[in-house]
C-alpha positions as CSV (number, residue, x, y, z in Angstrom):
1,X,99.8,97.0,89.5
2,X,98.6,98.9,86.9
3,X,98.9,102.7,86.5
4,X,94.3,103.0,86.9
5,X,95.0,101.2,90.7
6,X,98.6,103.2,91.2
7,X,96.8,106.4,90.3
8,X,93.7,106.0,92.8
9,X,95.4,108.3,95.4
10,X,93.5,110.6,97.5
11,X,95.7,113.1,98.9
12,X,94.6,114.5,102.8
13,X,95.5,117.3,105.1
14,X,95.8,116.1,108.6
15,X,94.3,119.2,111.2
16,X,90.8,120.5,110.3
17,X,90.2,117.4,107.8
18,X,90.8,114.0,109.6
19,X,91.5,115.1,113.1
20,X,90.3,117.9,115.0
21,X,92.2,121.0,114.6
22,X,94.4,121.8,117.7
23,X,96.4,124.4,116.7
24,X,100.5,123.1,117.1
25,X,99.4,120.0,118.8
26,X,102.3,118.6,120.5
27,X,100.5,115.7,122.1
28,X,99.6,112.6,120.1
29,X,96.7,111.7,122.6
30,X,95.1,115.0,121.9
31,X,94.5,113.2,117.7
32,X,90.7,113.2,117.8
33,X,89.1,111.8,114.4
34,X,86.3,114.8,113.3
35,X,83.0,113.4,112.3
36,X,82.5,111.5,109.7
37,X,86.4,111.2,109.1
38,X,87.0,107.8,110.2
39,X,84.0,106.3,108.2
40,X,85.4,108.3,105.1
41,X,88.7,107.1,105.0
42,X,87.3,103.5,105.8
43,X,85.1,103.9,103.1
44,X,87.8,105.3,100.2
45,X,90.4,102.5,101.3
46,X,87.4,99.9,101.3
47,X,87.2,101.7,97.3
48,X,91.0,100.8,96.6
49,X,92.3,104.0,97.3
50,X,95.7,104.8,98.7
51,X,95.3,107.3,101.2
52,X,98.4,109.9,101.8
53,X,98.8,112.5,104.0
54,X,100.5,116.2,103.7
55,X,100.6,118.2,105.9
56,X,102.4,122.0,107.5
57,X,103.6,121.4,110.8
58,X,104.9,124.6,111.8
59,X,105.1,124.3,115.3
60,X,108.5,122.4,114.8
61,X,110.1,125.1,113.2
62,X,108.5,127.6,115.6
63,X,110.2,125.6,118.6
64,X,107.0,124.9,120.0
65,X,107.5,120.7,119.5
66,X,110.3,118.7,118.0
67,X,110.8,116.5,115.2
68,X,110.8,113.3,117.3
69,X,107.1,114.5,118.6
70,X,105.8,115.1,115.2
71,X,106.8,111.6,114.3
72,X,104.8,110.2,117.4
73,X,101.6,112.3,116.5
74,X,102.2,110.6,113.2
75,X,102.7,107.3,114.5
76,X,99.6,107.7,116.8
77,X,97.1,108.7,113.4
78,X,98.3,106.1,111.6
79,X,97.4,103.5,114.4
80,X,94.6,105.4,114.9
81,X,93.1,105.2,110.7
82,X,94.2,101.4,111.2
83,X,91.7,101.1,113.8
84,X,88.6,102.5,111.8
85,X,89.6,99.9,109.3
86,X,92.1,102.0,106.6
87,X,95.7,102.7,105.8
88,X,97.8,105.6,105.6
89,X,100.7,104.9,102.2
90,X,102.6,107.8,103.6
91,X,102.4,111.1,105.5
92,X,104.8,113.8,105.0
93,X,105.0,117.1,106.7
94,X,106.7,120.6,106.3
95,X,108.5,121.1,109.5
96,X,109.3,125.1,108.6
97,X,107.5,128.6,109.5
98,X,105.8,130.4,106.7
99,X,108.7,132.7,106.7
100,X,110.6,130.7,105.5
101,X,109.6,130.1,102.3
102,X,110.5,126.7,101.8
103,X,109.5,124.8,98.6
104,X,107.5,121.9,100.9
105,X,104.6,124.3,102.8
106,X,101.8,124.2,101.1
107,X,100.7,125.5,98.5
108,X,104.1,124.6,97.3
109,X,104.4,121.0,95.5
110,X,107.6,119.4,96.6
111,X,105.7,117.0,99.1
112,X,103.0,115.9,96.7
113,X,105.7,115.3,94.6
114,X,108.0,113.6,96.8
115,X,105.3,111.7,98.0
116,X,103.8,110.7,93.7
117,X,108.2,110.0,93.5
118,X,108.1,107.8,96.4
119,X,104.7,106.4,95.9
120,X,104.7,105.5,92.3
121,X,101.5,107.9,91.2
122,X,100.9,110.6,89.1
123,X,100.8,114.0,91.1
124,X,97.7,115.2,88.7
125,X,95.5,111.9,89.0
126,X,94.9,112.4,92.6
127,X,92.4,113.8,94.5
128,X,93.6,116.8,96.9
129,X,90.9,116.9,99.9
130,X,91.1,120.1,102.7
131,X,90.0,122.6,104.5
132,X,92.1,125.7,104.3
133,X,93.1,127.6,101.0
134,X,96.9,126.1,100.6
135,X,95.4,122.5,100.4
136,X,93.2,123.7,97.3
137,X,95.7,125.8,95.7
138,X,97.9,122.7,96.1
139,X,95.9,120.9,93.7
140,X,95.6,123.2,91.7
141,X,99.3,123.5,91.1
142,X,99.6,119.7,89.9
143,X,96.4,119.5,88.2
144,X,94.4,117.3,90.4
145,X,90.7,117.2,91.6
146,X,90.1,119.3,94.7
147,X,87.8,118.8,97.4
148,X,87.7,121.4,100.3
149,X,85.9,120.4,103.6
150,X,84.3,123.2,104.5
151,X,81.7,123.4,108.0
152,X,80.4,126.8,106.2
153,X,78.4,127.9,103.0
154,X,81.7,129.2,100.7
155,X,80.1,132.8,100.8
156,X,80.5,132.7,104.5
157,X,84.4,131.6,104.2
158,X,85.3,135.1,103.2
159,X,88.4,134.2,101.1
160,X,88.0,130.4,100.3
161,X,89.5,128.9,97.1
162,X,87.0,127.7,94.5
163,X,87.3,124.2,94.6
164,X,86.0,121.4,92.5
165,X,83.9,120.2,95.2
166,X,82.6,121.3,98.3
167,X,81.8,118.5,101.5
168,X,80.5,119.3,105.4
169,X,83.6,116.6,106.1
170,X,85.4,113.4,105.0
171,X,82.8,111.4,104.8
172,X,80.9,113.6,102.8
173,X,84.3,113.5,100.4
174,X,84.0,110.3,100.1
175,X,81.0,110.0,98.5
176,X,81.6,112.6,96.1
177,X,84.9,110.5,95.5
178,X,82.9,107.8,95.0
179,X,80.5,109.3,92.2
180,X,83.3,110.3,90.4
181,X,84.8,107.0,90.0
């Protein structure tokens, strides 16, 4: 494979991106694809992108679900983005509180880099895609390109990150992916 196709890695955040933002879910059938998400990760893997997902999952470390759970929700998306026709290459998850300050919640890098270790990808060549602050600032720590999903004009988000790129949702991503290929 050579390093052009190893690097063509979009990097996702799970809640508020792909699926519909539950706050702790601790049910895998509560997973519900957003608009426009399944189409947009049909569409980047249909573009020879490898699709990874990192996200915080505090509601482990807060007690409020358990390890084993997490790893069902995660083994319900990934049926789920088989379904609408793409594939998942990994997701990995911070399990801890914010007070905690562990060196895997995002912003931090460790997963992105665990996951570019594991992977074989360059941390800077991908494309970080989310909707909250961390998942910018994330990409901005390695280098990469940053897309923030954002359902609001940036002036109304009060303190959003500047990202590279701005979309309504994934789909929209996509397409901006797209046009920078």
């Amino acid at each position: 494979m050579s390093a052009e196709v190893r690097n063509k890695v979009v990097v996702l955040d799970r809640d508020g991106t792909i699926v519909i933002d539950r706050e702790y879910l601790a049910d895998p059938a509560g997973l519900e694809f957003l608009p426009g998400a399944a189409e947009g990760l049909r569409r980047l893997h249909q573009r020879g992108y490898r699709l990874v997902v990192i996200s915080n999952q505090s509601g482990v470390g807060r007690g409020l679900f358990s390890q084993r759970r997490l790893d069902e929700i995660n083994r319900r998306l990934l049926q789920m983005v088989h379904s609408a026709g793409a594939e998942i290459a990994g997701i990995y998850c911070c399990p801890h509180r914010p007070d905690e300050n562990c060196d895997c919640r995002k912003p931090q890098v460790r997963l992105l880099q665990d996951a570019a270790r594991e992977l074989g990808f360059e941390a800077r060549a991908t494309i970080v895609v989310g909707d909250q602050a961390s998942d910018i600032e994330l990409g901005w720590r390695v280098g990469a390109t940053t897309v923030l999903i954002a359902d609001a004009p940036l002036k109304d988000r009060g303190t959003a990150p500047c990202a590279d790129f701005v979309a309504g949702d994934l789909l929209q991503a996509a397409v901006i992916i797209e046009g920078l290929e």
